[in-house]
N, C-alpha and C positions, 0 to 999 in steps of 0.2 A: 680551725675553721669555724666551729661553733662558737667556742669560747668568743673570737672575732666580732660574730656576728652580737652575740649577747654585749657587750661593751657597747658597739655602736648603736643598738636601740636602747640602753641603759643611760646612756651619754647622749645619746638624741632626745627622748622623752623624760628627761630626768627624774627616773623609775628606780626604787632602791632594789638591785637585784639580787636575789639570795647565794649563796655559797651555791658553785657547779658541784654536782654529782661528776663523779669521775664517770668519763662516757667509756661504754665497754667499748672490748676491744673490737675492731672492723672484724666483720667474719669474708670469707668469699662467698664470689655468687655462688662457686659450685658447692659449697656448703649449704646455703640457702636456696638452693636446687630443691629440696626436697616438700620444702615449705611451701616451696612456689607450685609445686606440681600438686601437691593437696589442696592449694586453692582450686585451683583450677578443675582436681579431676571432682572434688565436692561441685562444685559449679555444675559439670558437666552431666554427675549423673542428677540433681536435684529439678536442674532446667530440662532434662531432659530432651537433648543434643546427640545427634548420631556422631558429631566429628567436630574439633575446633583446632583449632594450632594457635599459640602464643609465643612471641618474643619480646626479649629484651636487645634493646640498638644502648650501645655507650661508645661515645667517643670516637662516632663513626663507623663500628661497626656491628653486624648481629651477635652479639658475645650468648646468646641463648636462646632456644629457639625449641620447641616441641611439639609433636603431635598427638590427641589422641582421640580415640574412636576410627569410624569411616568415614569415609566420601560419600559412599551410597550403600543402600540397606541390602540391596540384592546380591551386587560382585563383592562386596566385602572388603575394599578397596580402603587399607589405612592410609590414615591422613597423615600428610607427609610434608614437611616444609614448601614442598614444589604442587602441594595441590590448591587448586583453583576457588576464590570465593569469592563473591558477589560482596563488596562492601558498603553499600547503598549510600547512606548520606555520607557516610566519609569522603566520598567523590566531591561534593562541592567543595572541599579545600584547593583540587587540582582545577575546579575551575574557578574560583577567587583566583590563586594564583593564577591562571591565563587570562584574566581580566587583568591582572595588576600589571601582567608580562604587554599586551596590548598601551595599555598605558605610556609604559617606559620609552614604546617604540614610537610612543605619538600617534599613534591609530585611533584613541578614544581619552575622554576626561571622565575621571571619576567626577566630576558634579555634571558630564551633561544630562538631556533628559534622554531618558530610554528612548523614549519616543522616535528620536533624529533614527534609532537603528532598525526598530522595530514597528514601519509607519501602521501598523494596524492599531496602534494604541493610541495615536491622535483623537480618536472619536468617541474615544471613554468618556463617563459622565462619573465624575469625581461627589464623594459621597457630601462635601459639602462647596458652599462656593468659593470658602477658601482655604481650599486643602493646595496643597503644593503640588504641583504635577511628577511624577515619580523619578528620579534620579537614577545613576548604575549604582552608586553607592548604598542610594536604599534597599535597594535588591542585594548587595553584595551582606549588609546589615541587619534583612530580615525586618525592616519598618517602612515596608511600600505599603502598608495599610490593608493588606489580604487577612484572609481568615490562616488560620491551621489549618493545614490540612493533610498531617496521616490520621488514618491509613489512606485517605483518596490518592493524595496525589503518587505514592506507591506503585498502585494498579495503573498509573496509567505510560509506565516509562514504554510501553508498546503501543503507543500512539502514532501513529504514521504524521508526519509534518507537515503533508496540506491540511490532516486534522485538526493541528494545533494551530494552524493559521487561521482557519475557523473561531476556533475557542478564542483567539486572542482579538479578532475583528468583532465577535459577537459582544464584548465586553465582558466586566466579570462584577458581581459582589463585592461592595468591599466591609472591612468588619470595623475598619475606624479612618480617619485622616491617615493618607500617609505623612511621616517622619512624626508622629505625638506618639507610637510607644511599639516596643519590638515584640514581634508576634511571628512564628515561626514559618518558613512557607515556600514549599515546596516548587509551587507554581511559579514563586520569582526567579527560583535559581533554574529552571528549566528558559522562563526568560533572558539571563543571564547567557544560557546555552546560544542562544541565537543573535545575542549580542556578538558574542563572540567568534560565530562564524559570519556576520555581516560586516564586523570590525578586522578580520582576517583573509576573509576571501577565501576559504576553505570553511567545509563541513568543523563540525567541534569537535570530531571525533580525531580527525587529522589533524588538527589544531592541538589536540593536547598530547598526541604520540609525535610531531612532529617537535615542540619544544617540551614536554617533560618529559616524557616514558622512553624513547628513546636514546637523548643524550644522557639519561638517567642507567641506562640499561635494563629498564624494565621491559626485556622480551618478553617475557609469557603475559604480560596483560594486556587487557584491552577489553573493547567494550559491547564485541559480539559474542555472548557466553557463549550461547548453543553452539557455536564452529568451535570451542574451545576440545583442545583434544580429553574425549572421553574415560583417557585412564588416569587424565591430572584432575579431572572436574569433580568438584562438589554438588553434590547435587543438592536442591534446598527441600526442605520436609517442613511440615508444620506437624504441632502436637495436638490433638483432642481424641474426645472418646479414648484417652486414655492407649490409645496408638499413634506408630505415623502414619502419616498421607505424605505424599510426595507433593510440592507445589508445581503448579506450570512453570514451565521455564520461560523467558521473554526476551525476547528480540531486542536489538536494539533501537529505539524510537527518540521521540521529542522528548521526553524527559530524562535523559539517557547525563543532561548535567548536573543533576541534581541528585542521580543514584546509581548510574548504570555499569559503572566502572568495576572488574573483576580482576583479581590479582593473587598472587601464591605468597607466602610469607617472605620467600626468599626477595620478590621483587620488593614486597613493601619496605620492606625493612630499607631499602636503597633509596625511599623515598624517606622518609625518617631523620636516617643518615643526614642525606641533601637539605633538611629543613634544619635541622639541629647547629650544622655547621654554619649557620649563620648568624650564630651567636658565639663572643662576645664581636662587636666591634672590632673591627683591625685594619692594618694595612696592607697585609696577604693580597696577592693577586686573586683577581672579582673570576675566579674558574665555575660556577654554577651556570645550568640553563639560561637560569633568574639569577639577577643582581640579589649580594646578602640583603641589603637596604632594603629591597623589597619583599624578600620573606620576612624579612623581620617587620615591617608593617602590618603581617596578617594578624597581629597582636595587640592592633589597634582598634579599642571597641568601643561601642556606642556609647552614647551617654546613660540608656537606660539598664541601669544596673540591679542587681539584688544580692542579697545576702543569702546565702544558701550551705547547708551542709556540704561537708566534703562525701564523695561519694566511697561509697563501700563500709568495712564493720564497725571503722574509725568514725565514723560519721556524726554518730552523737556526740561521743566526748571532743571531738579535735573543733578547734575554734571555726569560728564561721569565717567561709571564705566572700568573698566580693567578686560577684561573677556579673560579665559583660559578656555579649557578642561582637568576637571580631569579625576578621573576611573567611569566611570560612571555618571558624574555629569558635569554642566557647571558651574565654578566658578569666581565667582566676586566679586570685594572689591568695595564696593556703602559705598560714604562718608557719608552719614547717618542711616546703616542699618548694616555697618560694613561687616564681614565675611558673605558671599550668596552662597550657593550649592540649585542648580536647574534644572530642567528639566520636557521638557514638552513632550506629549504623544501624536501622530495621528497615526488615523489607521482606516480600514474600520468599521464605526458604532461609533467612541470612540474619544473623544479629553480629556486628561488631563493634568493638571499642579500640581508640588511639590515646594516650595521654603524650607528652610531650613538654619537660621538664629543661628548658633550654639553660637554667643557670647551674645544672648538674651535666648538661649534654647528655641526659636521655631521654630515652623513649620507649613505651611499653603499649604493644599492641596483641589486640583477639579476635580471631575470627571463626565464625561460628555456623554452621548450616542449616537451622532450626530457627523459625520465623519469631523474629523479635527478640532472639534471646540473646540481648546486648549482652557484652562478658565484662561491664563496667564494675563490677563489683570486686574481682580479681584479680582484676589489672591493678586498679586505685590501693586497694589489699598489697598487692606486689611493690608497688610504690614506698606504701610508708614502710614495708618489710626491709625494702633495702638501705632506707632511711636511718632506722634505727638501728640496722647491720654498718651503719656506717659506708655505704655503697655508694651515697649519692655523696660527691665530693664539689662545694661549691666552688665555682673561679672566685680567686680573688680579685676586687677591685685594685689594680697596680695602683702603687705609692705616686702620685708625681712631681717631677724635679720641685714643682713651685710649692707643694706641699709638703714637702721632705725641708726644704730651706725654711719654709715660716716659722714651721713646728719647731725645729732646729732653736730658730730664734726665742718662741715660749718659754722651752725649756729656761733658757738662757736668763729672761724676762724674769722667773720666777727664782731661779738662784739667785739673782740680783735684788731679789724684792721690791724691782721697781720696772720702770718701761724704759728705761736708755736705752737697751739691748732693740727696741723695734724700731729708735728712731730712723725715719725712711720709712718704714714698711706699712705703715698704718694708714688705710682708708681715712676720707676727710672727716665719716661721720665717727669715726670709734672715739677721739676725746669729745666730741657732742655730746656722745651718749653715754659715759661715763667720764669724769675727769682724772688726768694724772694722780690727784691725789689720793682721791677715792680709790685708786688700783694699789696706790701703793699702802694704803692701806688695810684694804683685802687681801692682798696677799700677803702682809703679814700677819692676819688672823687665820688665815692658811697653815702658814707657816707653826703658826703656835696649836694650831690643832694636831699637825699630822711631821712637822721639821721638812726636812729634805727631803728633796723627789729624786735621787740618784739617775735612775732607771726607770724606762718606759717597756711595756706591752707592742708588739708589733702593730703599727695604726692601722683603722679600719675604717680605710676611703667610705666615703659616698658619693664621690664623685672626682675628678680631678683639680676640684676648687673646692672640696670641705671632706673632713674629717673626721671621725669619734677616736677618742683616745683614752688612755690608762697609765698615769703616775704611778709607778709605786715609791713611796714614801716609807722614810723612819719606822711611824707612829701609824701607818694606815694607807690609803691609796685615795688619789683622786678622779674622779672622769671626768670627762669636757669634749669639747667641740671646739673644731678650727674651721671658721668659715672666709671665706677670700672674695673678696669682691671681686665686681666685672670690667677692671682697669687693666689697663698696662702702660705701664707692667703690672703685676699681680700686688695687690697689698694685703693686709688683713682688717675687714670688716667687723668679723665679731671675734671673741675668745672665750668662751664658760667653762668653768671651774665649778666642780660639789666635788665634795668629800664624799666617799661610798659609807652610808650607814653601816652604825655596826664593825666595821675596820679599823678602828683604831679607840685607844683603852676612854 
């Protein structure tokens, strides 16, 4: 799978790559059990956390899962897969997705204006005269032009909702133009909340146990803590003066979309599950809440991006990843971890962290009951742990019929030394842009560098119309790319050929 992956960014970027170290052997998770639980219990006492639980979701299901410390400081109540924790901003990925589920039904367009749902925002006074009027999407993106705001907007998920009809009739501050650059904000996805129940005709809270948490089977959550029963509950602490204090616990209120959501590991992990399985692409019957298409859209992010460490101990040395906001999610491409949707959770009493690695099928989640103490460092830790244990096993890109037959034909092309073998097959621009002859004489300077290419490396799609590949030759190996235009039938556009440095005498 590695080896795979190295060929086609070698044969993509025509980068001479050096000789593979032989990767060790895969360990198990239960082997690396041990490792995982030392992150974590370092974590727990450094942050200074009464209680957290952590799993690992693969392949659909919880394959590991732990707890330690308590729930609460007085009954001494360990923390147990089944106990209760407030996950604060992780909640807005269930309601991106109930905005995207509205969508599908034709209830709402992600580009109309908020406005149509929420008429108290018609009377805003926009911070310039040509800033754009707010959209769902810019709220779902985080670039409606608000300030940040934790810890404020935190404190206020016990807002009763003639309040926040106030707050939103009164107008608000804005900190730039919305859609010119993404600024994090609390306050939008609590707007979001009320989208969603004007766009549904039920409260948000019904709205998200009615299509997620139920057909989900997440019984034990939901998003009135305090009724939550008392011998599952976490309770939330904060640290200072070098003790705990116990936080207030909070009602459910107006901003209850943006953070209010409480769940046991056991349930989350079912949510996990449900997100993962929607990748890769297929033809499998569409059995989710939400269409796959549409989870997998939550991985669509802004334009405004940045470059940013990977989080956790890896951080400095592992390359910079490319991080965007999707719907709900913070998305990143980490060169060895591939596709990342992530997010992490603070709130009074509660720090938690999700990562969510869809081209491996999993998922690694923390939750923690000690105010702000995201457990992002651990998880991300546990990540590349499993990585290099060889745990995380990518999908392969399948071969297809039309790429199987061109390549076929290359080969062919190239034992010939010449292009007979593609006539028919060739895009109108490939003798444009290089002529017969020119080929046939390339490939005979080929030839005379490295002879015969017998044998091929199992190919490594990029898609179902292009390729990366590996010759191996006599005298040395070749790499290349097969690229197919967007005809049909299918032809072949381009073909590149380099000899691998160093491979042959």
């Amino acid at each position: 799978m590695r080896s795979r992956s190295r060929i086609a960014l070698a044969a993509l970027f025509a980068v001479a790559s050096p000789a593979a170290a032989q990767d060790p052997a895969p360990k198990t998770l239960e082997q690396l059990a041990p490792d995982i639980d030392a992150r974590f219990a370092t974590f727990q006492t450094d942050a200074h956390i009464p209680g957290l639980v952590y799993g690992v979701v693969q392949n659909g299901k919880l394959v590991y899962v732990k707890g330690l410390g308590v729930q609460d400081l007085d009954a001494r109540r360990p923390v147990t897969p089944d106990s209760l924790f407030r996950i604060a901003s992780m909640t807005k990925a269930f309601t991106a997705l109930s905005i995207l589920s509205l969508r599908d039904q034709g209830k709402l367009r992600l580009d109309d204006l908020a406005e149509q749902y929420i008429p108290e925002m018609k009377g805003w006074t926009y911070p310039t005269k040509d800033s754009p009027r707010i959209r769902i999407r810019d709220l779902l993106q985080h670039v409606g032009g608000f300030v940040t705001d934790d810890p404020w907007g935190d404190r206020q998920q016990v807002l009763p909702q003639a309040e926040f009809t106030k707050m939103i009739a009164a107008g608000v501050p804005f900190s730039r133009a919305p859609q010119s650059q993404h600024e994090y904000s609390n306050f939008g996805y609590a707007l979001l909340g009320r989208i969603v129940t004007k766009a549904s005709g039920m409260a948000y809270t019904d709205y998200v146990r009615k299509t997620i948490l139920t057909p989900l089977g997440m019984t034990a959550s939901g998003f009135d803590a305090p009724a939550a029963p008392k011998d599952k509950y976490a309770l939330g602490y904060r640290w200072e003066n070098d003790a705990w204090a116990p936080e207030p616990e909070m009602v459910d209120g107006a901003f209850n979309a943006m953070g209010g959501l409480q769940v046991s590991a056991n349930d989350y992990a079912k949510w996990v599950a449900f997100l993962l399985s929607a990748w890769p692409a297929r033809d499998d019957p569409d059995t989710g809440p939400v269409r796959r298409s549409t989870v997998r859209e939550i991985a669509q992010g802004s334009n405004f991006t940045s470059v940013v460490n990977r989080i956790g101990s890896s951080g400095a040395d592992a390359c910079k990843q490319s991080l965007a906001y999707g719907m709900g999610w913070r998305v990143a491409q980490d060169c060895e971890l591939g596709l990342t949707l992530a997010h992490g959770g603070g709130y009074p009493g509660y720090g938690s962290h999700v990562m969510l690695m869809p081209d491996t099928g999993t998922g690694i989640f923390a939750l923690a009951n000690r105010t702000y103490a995201g457990p992002s460092g651990p998880a991300w830790d546990t990540a590349v742990a499993m990585d290099k244990a060889g745990l995380l096993v990518r999908r392969d890109t399948p071969v297809s019929p039309a790429i199987a037959e061109m390549f076929a034909a290359t080969q062919a092309a190239y034992a010939a030394g010449d292009l007979r073998p593609l006539d028919g097959k060739l895009a109108m621009n490939f003798l444009l842009d290089r002529s017969a002859d020119n080929w046939t004489a390339e490939l005979a300077k080929l030839k005379d560098q490295v002879g015969a290419c017998p044998t091929a490396e199992p190919l490594a799609p990029l898609g179902a119309l292009s390729t990366a590949f590996r010759l191996n030759c006599e005298k040395g190996k070749i790499d290349g790319t097969l690229l197919l235009a967007p005809t049909s039938p299918v032809m072949i556009q381009a073909w590149r050929l380099r000899v691998v440095p160093g491979d042959h005498p």
